[in-house]
C-alpha positions in Angstrom: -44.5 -15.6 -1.8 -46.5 -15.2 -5.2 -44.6 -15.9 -8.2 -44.0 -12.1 -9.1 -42.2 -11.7 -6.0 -39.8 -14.3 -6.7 -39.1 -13.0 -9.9 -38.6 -9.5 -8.2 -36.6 -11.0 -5.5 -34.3 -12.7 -7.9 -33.8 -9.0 -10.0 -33.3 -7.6 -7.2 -30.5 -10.1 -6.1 -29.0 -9.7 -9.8 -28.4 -5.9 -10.0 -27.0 -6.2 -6.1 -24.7 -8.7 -7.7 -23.8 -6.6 -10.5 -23.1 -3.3 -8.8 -21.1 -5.3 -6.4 -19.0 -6.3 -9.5 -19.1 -3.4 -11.1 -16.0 -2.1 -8.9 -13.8 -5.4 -10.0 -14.8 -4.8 -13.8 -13.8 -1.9 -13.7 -10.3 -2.1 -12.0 -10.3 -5.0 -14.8 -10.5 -2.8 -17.1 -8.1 -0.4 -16.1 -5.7 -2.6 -15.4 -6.0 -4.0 -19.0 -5.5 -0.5 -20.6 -2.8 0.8 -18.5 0.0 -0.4 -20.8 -1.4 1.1 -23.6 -1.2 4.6 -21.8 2.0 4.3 -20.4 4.0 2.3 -22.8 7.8 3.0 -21.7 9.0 -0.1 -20.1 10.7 2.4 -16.8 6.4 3.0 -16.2 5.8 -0.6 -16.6 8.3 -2.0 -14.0 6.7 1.1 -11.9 3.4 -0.2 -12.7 4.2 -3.5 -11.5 6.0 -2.7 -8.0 2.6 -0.6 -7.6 0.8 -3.7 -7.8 2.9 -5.4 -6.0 2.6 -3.4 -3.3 -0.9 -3.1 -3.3 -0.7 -7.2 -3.0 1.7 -6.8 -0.1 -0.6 -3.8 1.8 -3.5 -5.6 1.3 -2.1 -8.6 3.3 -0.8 -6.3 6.0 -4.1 -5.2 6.3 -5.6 -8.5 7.2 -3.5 -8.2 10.5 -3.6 -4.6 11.4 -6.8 -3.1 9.9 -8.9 -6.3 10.4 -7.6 -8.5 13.6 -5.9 -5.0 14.7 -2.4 -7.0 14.9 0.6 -3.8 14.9 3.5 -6.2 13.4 6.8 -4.5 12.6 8.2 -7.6 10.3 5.9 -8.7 8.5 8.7 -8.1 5.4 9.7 -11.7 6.7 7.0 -13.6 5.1 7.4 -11.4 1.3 10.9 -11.8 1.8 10.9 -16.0 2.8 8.0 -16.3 -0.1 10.3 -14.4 -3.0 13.5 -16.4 -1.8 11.9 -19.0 -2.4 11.0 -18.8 -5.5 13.9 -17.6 -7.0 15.4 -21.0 -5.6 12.6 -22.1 -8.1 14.0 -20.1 -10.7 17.1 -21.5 -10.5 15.7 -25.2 -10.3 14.3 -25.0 -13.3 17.5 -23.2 -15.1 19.0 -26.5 -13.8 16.5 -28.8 -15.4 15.5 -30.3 -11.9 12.5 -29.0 -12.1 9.4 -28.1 -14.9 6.8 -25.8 -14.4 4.6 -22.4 -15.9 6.4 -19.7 -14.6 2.3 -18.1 -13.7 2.4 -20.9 -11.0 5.4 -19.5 -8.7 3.7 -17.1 -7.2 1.6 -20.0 -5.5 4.4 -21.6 -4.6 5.9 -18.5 -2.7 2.5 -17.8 -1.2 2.6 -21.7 0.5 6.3 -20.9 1.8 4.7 -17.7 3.6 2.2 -19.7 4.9 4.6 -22.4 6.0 6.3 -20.1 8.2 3.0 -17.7 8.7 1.8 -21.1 10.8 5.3 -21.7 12.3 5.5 -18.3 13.6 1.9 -17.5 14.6 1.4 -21.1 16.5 3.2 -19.0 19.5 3.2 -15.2 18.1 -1.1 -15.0 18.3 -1.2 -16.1 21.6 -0.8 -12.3 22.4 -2.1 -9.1 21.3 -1.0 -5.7 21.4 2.3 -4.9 22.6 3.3 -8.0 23.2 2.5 -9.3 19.4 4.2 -6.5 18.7 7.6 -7.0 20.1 6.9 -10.6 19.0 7.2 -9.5 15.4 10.3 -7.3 15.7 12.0 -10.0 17.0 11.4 -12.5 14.6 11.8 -9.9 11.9 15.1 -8.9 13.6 16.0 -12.3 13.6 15.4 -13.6 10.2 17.3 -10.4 8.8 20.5 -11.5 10.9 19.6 -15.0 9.5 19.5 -13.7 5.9 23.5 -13.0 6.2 24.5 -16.0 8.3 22.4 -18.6 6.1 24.2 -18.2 2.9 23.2 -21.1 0.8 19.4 -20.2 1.0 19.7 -16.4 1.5 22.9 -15.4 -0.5 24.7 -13.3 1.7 24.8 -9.2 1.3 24.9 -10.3 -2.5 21.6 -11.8 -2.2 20.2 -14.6 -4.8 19.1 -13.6 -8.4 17.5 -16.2 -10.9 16.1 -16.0 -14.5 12.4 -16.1 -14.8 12.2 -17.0 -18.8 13.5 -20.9 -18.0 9.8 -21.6 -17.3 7.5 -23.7 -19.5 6.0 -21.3 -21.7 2.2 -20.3 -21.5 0.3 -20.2 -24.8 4.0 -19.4 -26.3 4.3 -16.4 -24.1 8.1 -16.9 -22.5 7.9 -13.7 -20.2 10.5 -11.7 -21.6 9.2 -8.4 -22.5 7.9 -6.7 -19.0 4.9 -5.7 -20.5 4.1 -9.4 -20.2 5.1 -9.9 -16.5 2.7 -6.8 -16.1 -0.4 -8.7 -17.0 1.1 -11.9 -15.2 1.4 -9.3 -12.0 -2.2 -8.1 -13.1 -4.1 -10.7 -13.1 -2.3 -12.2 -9.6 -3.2 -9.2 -8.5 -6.8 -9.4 -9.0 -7.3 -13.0 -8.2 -5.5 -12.1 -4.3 -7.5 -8.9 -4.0 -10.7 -10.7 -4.9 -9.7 -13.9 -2.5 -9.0 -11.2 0.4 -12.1 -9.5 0.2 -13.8 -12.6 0.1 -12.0 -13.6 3.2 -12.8 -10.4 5.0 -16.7 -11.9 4.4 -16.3 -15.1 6.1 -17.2 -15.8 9.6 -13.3 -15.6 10.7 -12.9 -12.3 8.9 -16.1 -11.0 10.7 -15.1 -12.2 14.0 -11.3 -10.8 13.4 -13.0 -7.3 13.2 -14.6 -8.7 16.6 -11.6 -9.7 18.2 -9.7 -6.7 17.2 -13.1 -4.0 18.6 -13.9 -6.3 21.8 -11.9 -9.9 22.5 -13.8 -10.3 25.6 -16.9 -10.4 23.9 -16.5 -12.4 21.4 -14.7 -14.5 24.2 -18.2 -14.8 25.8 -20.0 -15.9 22.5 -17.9 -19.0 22.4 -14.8 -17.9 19.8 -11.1 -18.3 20.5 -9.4 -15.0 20.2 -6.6 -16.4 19.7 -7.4 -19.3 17.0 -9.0 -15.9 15.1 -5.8 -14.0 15.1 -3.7 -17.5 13.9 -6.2 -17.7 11.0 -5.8 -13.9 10.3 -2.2 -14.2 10.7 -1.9 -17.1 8.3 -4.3 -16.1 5.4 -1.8 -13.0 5.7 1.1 -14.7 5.6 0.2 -16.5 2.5 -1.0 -13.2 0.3 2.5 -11.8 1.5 4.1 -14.6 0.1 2.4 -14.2 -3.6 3.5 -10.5 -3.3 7.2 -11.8 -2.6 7.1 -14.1 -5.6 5.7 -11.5 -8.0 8.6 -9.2 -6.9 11.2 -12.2 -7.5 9.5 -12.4 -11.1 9.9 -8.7 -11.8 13.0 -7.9 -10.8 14.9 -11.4 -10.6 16.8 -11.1 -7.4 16.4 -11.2 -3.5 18.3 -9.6 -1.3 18.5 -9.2 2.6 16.3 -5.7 1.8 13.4 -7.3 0.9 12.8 -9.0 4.5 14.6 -6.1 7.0 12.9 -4.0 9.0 12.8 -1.3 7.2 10.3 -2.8 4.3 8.5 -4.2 7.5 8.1 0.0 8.5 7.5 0.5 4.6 4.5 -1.1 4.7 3.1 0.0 8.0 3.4 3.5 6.5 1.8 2.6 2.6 -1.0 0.8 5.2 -1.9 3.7 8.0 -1.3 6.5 4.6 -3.7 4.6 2.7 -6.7 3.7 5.7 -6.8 0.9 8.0 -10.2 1.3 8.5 -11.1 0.3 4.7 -10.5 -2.7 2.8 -9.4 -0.3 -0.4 -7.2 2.6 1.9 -3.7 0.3 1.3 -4.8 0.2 -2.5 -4.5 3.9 -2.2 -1.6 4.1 0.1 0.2 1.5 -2.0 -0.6 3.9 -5.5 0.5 7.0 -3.6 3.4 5.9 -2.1 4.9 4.4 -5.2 4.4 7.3 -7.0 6.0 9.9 -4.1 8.8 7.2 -4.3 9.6 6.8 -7.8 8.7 10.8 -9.0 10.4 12.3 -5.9 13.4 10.7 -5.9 14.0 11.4 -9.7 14.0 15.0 -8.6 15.7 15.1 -4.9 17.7 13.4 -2.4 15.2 14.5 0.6 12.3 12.4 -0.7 12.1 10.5 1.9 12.0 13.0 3.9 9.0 14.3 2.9 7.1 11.0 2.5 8.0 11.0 6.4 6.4 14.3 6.5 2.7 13.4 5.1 2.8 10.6 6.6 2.8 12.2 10.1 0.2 14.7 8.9 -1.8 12.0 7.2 -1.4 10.0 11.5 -2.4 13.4 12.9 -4.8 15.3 11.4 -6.5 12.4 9.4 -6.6 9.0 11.5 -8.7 7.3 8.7 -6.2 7.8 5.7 -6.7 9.0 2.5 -9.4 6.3 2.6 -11.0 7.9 5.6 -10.6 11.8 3.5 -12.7 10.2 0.3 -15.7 8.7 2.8 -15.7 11.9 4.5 -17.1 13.5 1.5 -20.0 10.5 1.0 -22.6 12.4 3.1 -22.2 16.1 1.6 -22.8 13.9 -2.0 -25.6 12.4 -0.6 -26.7 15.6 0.5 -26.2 17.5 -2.7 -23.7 19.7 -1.1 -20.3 19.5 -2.5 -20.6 22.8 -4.4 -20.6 24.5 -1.2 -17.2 23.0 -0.6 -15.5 24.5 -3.6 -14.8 27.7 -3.1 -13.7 26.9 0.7 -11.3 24.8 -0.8 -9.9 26.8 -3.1 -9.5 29.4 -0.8 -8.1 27.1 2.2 -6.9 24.0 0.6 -4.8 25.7 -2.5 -2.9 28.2 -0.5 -1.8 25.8 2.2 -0.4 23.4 -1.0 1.1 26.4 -2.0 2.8 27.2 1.4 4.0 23.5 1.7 5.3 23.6 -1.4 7.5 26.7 -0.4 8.6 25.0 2.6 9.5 22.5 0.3 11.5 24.7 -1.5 13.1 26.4 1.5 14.5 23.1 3.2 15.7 22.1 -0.6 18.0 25.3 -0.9 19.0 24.8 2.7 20.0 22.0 1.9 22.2 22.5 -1.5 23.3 25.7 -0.5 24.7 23.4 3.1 25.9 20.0 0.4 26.9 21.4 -2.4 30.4 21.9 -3.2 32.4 25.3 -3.1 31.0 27.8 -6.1 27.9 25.5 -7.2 25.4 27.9 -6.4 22.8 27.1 -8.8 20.0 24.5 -8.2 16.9 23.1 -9.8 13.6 24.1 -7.8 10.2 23.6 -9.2 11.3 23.5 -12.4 13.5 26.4 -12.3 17.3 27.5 -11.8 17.8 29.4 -8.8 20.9 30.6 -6.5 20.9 28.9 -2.9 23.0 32.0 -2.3 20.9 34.9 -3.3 19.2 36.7 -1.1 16.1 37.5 -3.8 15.7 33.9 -4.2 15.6 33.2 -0.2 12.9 36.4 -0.1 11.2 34.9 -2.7 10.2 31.6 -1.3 10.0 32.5 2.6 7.7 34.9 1.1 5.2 32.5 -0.6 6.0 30.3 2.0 4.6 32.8 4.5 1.7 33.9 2.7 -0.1 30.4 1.8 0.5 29.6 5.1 -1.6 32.6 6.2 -3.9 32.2 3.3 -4.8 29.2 4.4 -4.8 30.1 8.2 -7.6 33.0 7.2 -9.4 31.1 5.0 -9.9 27.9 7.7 -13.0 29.0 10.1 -14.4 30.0 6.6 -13.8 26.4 5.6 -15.1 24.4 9.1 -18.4 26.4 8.8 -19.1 25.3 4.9 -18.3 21.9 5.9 -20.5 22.2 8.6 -23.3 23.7 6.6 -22.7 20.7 3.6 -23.1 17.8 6.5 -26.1 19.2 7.5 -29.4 17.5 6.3 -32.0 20.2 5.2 -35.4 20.3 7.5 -38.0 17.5 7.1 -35.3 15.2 5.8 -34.4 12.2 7.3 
């Protein structure tokens, strides 16, 4: 190889390093800014359970989307890491022990990890079902634990500590939340990188192995099962950082944050988002906070609905919201998109808009069935209504009816543009 080509090697190598980085710099960047947008410190706390989450989701996914390990309580390990480290807390309000509050989340992530290889030295022997059950059990049983085991769990009250007893950091004592935020930030970042990095390894290749054929890889001379207890661990540990951010944040544990239903929690911010994509529970993690933190401002039945999208998200779109975006790669590739507009417009809107009726339809259903005697008026979609009044009832079965049959007209419309904007013109490759 000629000199020249080395140099045009090595280019070539740079700007492939710097459009791989480009993504990181950018959620750098955003991430920097974001308090400067939203500066109320309500959007801040939100802002940091989204990250969080996202932390927590991510970790999940290194079992299910990656070694293709279902586990309902995976909670435990979040849940063991942030107790934990509100122990820490209170160490260190005691004067027993000294140390930069930006360090806990390490130590929480080691706890997870402790227990990650306690609990997957006889949980990975299995997959599937069995792994499965495996996980509800333990999950089950730490959760009974975490109301027996008072002196490390707190009872129903739970254990709360104060995080401003650590040594400050360049003077900063973390008592404004703006500066947990870039404390959550910048964790946030560092696991995200270290989990993509992981998913590049040789075990994070041959946990995508495992999970698509164990046999095979079997045959080529790896241990399915030493795979998964890898997987299972690295997980573990990332779950644990998430469960000492949260114990920063909000300054208490309680027997919620390692139940069963945070275990399902995740599971749904995981299959909403995409298993099939490193990024999907990024996007399941943002989505989901936001459904719960703007619904439930605005109705008792949010949960409901979350519940709702997430069965349509499991049935009509397997990949996620992830899996929706990369659908739309090949018609950009293709220079197509614009012939998906109009479909859309005339498909996509109306159905919103008949979902958003039904919306509206099990919400006066609802206050007209709760409410007490004579409260008759409700908000709905910005607007006071009567759950009683029959023009009101007409009024939204009607729109209710029509985007749904909107949308019903408009959809063979829709299949043969998508169709037409997946299809590669002649001659091209």
């Amino acid at each position: 190889m000629t000199s020249l080509d080395q140099t045009r090697t090595r280019a070539a190598a740079g700007g492939l390093s710097l459009a791989a980085l480009a993504p990181w710099l950018m959620a750098a960047l955003f991430l920097a800014v974001m308090p400067f947008v939203f500066t109320d410190n309500s959007a801040i706390t939100i802002m940091n359970q989204m990250a969080i989450t996202i932390i927590f989701a991510l970790a999940y996914n290194m079992l299910l989307g990656q070694g293709g390990m279902l586990s309902f309580g995976h909670a435990v390990y979040m849940g063991l890491g942030g107790f934990m480290c509100v122990h820490i807390m209170n160490w260190m309000e005691d004067g027993g022990i000294s140390m930069p509050l930006p360090l806990l989340p390490l130590f929480g992530g080691l706890f997870g990890l402790g227990f990650a290889m306690l609990i997957g030295s006889f949980s990975t022997r299995k997959a599937g079902t069995v792994f499965a059950m495996i996980s509800l059990g333990v999950g089950e049983l730490i959760a009974a634990c975490s109301v027996i085991v008072v002196v490390f769990f707190g009872g129903e009250e739970g254990v709360s500590g104060d995080r401003t007893y650590g040594i400050p950091v360049f003077g900063v004592e973390f008592l404004q939340q703006i500066e947990v935020y870039y404390l959550t930030a910048f964790w946030l970042m560092l696991s995200a990188a270290l989990m993509y990095l992981f998913s590049r390894t040789p075990v994070g290749r041959m946990a995508n192995a495992v999970r698509d054929n164990p046999e095979r890889a079997e045959f080529l001379g790896y241990s399915q099962r030493w795979v998964r207890y890898y997987s299972f661990c690295a997980s573990g540990f990332f779950a644990g950082i998430a469960g000492g951010l949260f114990a920063i944040n909000y300054e208490i544990l309680t027997e919620e944050n390692l139940n069963l239903a945070t275990s399902g929690m995740i599971l749904l911010v995981t299959f909403l988002g995409g298993v099939g994509f490193f990024f999907g529970p990024i996007i399941g993690a943002i989505v989901f906070t936001l459904l719960a933190t703007v619904l439930k401002l605005h109705t008792e039945l949010w949960q409901l609905y979350v519940g709702a999208i997430f069965v349509a998200t499991v049935m009509f779109f397997p990949g996620g919201l992830a899996g929706l975006l990369a659908m739309h790669v090949a018609p950009w590739r293709l220079g197509k998109m614009g012939h998906l507009v109009k479909p859309y417009l005339t498909t996509l809107l109306p159905g919103v808009i008949g979902g958003l009726g039904l919306a509206g339809v099990t919400e006066m259903l609802f206050h007209a069935r709760e409410a007490a005697e004579g409260d008759e008026a409700m908000g709905l979609f910005f607007m006071e209504v009567s759950s009683h009044s029959p023009v009101a009832w007409a009024a939204v079965l009607a729109v209710t009816a029509a985007g749904f049959w909107l949308a019903r007209r408009g959809a063979p419309g829709l299949k043969a543009a998508w169709d037409e904007a997946n299809t590669a013109p002649r001659g091209r490759a």
